[in-house]
PLY file of the C-alpha trace (Angstrom):
ply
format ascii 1.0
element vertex 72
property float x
property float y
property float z
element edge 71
property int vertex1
property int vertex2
end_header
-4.05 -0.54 -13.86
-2.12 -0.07 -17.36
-4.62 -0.89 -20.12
-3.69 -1.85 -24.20
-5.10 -2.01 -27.27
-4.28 -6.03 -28.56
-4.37 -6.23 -32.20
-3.12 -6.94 -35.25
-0.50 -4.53 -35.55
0.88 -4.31 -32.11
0.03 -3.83 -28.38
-0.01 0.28 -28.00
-0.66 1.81 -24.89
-3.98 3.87 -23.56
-3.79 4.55 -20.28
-3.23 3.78 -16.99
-5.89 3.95 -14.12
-5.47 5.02 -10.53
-7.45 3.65 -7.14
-7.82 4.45 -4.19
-6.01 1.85 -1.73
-8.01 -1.20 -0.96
-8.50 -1.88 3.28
-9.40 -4.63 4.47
-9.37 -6.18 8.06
-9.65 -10.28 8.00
-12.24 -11.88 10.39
-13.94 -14.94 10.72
-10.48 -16.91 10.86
-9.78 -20.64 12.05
-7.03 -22.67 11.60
-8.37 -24.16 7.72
-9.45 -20.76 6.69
-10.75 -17.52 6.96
-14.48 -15.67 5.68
-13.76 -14.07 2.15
-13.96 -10.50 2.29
-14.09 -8.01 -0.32
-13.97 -4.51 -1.00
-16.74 -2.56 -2.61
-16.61 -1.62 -6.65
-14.13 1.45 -6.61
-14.28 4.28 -9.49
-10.51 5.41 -11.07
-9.19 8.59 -9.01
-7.27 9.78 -11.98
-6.25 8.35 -15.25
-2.66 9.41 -16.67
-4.80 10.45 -20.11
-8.62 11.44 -19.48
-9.00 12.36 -22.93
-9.64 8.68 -23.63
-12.44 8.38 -22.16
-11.52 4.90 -20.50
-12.89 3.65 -16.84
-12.93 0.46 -15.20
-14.15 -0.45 -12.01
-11.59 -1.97 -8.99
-12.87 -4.72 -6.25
-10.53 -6.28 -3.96
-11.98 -10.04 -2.86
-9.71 -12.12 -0.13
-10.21 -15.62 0.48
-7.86 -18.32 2.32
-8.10 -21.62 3.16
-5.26 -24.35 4.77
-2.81 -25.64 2.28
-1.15 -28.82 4.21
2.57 -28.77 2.71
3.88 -31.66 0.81
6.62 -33.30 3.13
10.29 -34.91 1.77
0 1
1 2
2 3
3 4
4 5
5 6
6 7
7 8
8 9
9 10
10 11
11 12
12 13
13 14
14 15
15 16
16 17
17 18
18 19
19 20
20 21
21 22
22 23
23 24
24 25
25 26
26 27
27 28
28 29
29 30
30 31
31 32
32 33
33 34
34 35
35 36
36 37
37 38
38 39
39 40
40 41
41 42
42 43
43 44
44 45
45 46
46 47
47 48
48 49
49 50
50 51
51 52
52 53
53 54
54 55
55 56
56 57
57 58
58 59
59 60
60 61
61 62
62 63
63 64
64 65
65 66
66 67
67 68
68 69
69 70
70 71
C-alpha cells in the first residue's frame, strides 16, 4: 500500500507498506452466493521508509452473490 500526503501544494510521497499475502478458502457456496469471509487485521512486514513512523492495518473481506446478466 503506497500512502501520500494530499495538500495544498502537491501530493508527495511517504511510503509504501508491505503485507503478508492474504489466504482465503471460500465455503458456504450456492448457486446465488457464497458466506463472506475475511481475513484477520494484518500488521505491515516492512515499510520502504521506517523512519516515518507510518502503519496501517490490512483485512481482506470476500463476499459474492448472483448477478443475472442483462440479455440483448
Amino acid at each position: 500500500m503506497s500512502l501520500y500526503e494530499l495538500d495544498w501544494d502537491g501530493n508527495d510521497f511517504v511510503t509504501t507498506l508491505y503485507y503478508p499475502s492474504p489466504s482465503l478458502t471460500l465455503s458456504g457456496c450456492t448457486l446465488n452466493n457464497c458466506s463472506k469471509i475475511e481475513t484477520d487485521w494484518e500488521d505491515p512486514t516492512s515499510s520502504t521508509d521506517p523512519v516515518t513512523g507510518v502503519t496501517a492495518e490490512m483485512r481482506v473481506v470476500v463476499t459474492s452473490r448472483f448477478q443475472a446478466r442483462c440479455s440483448d
